[in-house]
N, C-alpha and C positions, 0 to 999 in steps of 0.2 A: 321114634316118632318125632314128627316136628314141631317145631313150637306155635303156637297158635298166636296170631298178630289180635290184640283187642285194640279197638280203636274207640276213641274217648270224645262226646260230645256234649256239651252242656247244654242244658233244654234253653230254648228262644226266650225271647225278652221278657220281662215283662215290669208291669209299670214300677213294683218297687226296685227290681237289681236298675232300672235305668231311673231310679231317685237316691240308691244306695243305699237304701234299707235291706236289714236282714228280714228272709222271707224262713229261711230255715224250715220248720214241719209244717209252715202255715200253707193253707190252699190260695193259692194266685194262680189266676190266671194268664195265660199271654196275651202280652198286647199287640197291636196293628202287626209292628215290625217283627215280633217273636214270632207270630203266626209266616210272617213273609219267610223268615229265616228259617222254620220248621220245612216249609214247602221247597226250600230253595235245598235244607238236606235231605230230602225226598229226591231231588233231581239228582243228587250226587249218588245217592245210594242206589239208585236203579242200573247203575253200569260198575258199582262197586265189586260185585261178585261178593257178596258177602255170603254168609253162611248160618248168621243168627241174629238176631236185634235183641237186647234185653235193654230194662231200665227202670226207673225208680218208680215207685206206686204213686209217687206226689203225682197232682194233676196235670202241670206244667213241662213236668217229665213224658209223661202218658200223650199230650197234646202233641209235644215234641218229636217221638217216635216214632206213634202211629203213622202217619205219611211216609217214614222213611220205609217200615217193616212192607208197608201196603208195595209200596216200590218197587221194594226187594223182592216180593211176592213170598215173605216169610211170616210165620205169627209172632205178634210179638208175645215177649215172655216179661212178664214184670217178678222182680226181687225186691224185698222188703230191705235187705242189708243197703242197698243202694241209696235206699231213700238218703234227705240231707240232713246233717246235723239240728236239732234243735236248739234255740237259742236261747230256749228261756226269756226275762223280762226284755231280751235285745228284739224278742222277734214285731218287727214291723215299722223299728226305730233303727236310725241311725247311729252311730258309735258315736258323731260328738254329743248327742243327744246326753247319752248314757254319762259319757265323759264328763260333762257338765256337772250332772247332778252328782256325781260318784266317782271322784278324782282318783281316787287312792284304789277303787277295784279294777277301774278300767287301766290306771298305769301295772296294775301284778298283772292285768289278762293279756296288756301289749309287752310285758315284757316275759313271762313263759303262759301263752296260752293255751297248753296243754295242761299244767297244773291248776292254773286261774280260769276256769271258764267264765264266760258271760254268766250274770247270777240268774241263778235259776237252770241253767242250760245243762246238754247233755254232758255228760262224761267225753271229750273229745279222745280219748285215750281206747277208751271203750270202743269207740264209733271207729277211728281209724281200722281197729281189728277186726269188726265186724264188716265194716268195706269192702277189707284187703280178699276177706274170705269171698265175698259177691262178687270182687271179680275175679278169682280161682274157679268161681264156679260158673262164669259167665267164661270162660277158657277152656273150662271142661266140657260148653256143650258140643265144640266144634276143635275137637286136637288137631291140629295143624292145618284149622283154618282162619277164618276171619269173623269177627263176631265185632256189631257195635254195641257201645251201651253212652245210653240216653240219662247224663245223671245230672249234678249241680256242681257248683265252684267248690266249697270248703269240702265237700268231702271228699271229691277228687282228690285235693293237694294233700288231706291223710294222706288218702290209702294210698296215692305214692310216695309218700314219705317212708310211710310204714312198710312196703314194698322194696323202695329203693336203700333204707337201710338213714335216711335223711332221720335224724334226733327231731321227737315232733312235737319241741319248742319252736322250733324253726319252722313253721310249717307257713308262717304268714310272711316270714322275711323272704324263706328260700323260693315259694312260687306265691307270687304276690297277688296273682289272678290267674283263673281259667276266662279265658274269655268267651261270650258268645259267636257264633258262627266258625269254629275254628274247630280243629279237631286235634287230638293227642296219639300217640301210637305205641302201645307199649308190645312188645316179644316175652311172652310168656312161656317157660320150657314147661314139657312134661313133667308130671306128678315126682318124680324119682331123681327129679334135679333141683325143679321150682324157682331156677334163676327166673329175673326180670330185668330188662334192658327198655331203658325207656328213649326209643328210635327220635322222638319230635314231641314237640310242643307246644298250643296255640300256633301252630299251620293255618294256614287260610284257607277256609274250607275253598276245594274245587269248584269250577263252574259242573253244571249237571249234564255234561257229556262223556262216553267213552273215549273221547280222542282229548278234552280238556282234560280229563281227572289226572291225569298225572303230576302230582309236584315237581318231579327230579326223574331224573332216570335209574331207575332200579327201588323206588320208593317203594315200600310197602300202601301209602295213602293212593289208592286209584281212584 
């Protein structure tokens, strides 16, 4: 069987990731631009030939999606494991915020933030796990096909850490952002292998035509 391409999108803007605060489990919604950037991978996905849309239950996610799955003329499927890290007392402030008040937690979470999380916050250790396994299972819905999933920054750069075999203290040094409007592409093998090869990264998402979408020639990102 072939290996199933997942392709990786982080939901559209919105007013805190473009003030830099962490939003983590909190509900935000998208702003002006996140809604434009939602509609604009709506345009990409309609010539995608995709095969499934999943993505996070947060609302930001769901906003993000939905236009694309409608697109695609697929339903979309929402997973809980997808959702994003929670942040505990970080959620809605920014890290010098935190930094200021709390020199000595914020220096052990910037230097292994897998063992130190933000106080209060999820188990990142935990969450990468539970990730990795959302998107096994977002690969299982479509064996050797194309499936997008609609998720956030910090849990991305887990579950491919956790995937790629990346130590996940490293997880803020080694991919320092997901960004918005962009897409990732990971090569998922069958169950009986379970390699992952991660094709690209923060790609610019395509304009929303079949004759633009292609990055490269022979890219899996159509």
């Amino acid at each position: 069987m072939d290996a199933t391409t997942l392709i990786l999108s982080r939901h559209g803007r919105t007013e805190w990731s473009a003030d830099g605060r962490y939003a983590g489990s909190s509900e935000i919604e998208l702003d002006a631009r996140g809604r434009e950037q939602a509609a604009r991978l709506a345009r990409w996905a309609a010539g995608a030939r995709l095969d499934a849309v999943v993505c996070s239950p947060l609302a930001r996610a769901v906003a993000t999606a939905e236009p694309a799955a409608r697109a695609a003329g697929l339903p979309l499927q929402r997973d809980e494991r997808l959702r994003e890290l929670h942040f505990g007392a970080a959620e809605g402030r920014r890290l010098g915020e935190l930094r200021a008040e709390q020199p000595e937690t914020i220096a052990a979470f910037e230097a292994d933030p897998a063992a130190n999380p933000l106080p209060e916050g999820e188990d990142p250790i935990a969450a990468a796990a539970r990730a990795a396994a959302g998107l096994r299972a977002a690969a299982a819905l479509a064996p050797g096909g194309r499936v997008l999933v609609v998720w956030h920054n910090t849990i991305t750069r887990l579950a491919l850490c956790a995937l790629l075999g990346i130590p996940l203290r490293d997880y803020r040094r080694a991919l320092p952002l997901i960004e918005h409007e962009a897409l990732a592409e990971l090569r998922v093998a069958p169950e009986d292998d379970g390699a992952v090869a991660l094709l690209r990264l923060n790609a610019p998402l395509p304009e929303g035509t079949v004759e633009a979408a292609n990055v490269a020639p022979g890219s899996g990102i159509r």
